[in-house]
C-alpha positions in Angstrom: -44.4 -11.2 69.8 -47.6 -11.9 71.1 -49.7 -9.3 72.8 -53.0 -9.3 74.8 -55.1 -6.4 75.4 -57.9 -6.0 77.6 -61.0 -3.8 77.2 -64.8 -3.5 78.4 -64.1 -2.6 81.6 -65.7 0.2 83.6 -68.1 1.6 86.2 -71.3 -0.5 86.5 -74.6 -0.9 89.9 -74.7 -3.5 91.4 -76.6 -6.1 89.1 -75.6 -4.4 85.9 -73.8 -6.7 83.5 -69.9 -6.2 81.6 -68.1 -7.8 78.6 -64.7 -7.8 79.0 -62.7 -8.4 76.1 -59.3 -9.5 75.7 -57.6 -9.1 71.7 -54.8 -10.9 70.9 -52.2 -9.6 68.1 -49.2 -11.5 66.9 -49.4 -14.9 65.9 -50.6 -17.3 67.9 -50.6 -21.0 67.7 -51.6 -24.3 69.5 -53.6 -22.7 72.4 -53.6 -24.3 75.4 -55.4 -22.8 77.8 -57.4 -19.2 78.0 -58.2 -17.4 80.8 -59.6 -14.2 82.9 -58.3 -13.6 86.0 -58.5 -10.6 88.6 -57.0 -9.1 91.5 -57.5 -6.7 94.3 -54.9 -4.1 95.6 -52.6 -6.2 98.1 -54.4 -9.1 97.6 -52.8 -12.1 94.8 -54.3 -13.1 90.9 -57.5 -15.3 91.6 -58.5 -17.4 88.6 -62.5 -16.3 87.4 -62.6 -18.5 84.4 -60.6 -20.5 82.3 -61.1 -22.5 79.2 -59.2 -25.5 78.0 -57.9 -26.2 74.6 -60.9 -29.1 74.1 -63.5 -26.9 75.5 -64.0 -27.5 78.8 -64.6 -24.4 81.1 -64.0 -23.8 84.8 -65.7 -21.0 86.5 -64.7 -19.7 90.3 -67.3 -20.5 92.6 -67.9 -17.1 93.8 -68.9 -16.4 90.2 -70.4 -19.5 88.9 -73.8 -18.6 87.1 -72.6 -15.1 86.3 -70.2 -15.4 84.0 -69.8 -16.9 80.5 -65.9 -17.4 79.1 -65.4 -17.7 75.4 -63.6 -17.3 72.3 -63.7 -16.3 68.6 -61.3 -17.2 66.7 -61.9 -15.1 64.1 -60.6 -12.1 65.5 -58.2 -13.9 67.7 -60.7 -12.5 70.9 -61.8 -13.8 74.4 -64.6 -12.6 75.8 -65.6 -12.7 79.7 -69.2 -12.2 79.8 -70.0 -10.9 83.3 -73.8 -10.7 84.8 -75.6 -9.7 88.0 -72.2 -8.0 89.1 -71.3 -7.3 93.1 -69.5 -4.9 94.6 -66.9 -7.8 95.6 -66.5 -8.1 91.8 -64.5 -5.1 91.3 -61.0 -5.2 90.9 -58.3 -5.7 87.7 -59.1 -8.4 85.7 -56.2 -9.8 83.6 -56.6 -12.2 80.4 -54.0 -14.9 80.3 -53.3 -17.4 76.9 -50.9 -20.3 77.2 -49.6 -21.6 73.7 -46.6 -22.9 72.7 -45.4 -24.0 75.8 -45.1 -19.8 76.7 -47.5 -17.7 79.4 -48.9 -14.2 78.2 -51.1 -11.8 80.1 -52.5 -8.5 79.2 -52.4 -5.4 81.4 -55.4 -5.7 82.6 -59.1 -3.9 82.8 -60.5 -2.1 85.9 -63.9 -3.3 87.1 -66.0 -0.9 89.6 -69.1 -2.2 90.8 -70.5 0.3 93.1 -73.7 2.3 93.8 
C-alpha cells in the first residue's frame, strides 16, 4: 500500500518563500505523473504543478515564476518549491502520484500567507 505524506507547510508574509514536501512510503513503480495541488474551503482541487514521467513540467498560471516542482528519487520525495508567496496562495495543498495505472493523494499541508 502506497502512502503520501505531506509536510513544510505553515504560516509565512507575504513574499516569504515555503518547501513543501510530499514522502512517499510503500513501493512504488512506473510513475506516471506527480503533482501538487491545492484547495480552498468550498472551493474545488486546482492543479499548481505537475510533472510528467519524461520530465516535462506544467505550472498554473497564477503561479508560474514562483514555484519550482521536483523529485528525488532517492528518498522517493517531491518537493514543491514555493517563492514570493501571496495571500491568495493559502489554502491545502495536496500531493498526488499516478503509477500503475492507480491515483494516490496525501492528506494534505495547510499554507497561511498572511501579514
Amino acid at each position: 500500500q502506497v502512502q503520501l505524506v505531506e509536510s513544510g507547510g505553515g504560516f509565512v508574509q507575504p513574499g516569504g518563500s515555503l518547501r513543501l514536501s510530499c514522502a512517499a512510503s510503500g513501493s512504488i513503480s512506473s510513475v506516471d505523473y506527480m503533482g501538487w495541488y491545492r484547495q480552498a474551503p468550498g472551493n474545488q482541487r486546482d492543479l499548481v504543478a505537475a510533472m510528467y514521467w519524461h520530465g516535462s513540467t506544467n505550472y498554473a498560471d497564477s503561479m508560474k515564476g514562483r514555484i519550482t516542482i521536483y523529485r528525488d528519487n532517492a528518498d522517493n520525495t517531491i518537493y514543491l518549491q514555493m517563492n514570493n508567496l501571496r495571500p491568495e496562495d493559502t489554502p491545502v495543498y495536496y500531493c498526488r502520484v499516478d503509477a500503475g495505472g492507480r491515483t494516490y493523494w496525501g492528506k494534505g499541508t495547510l499554507v497561511t500567507v498572511s501579514s
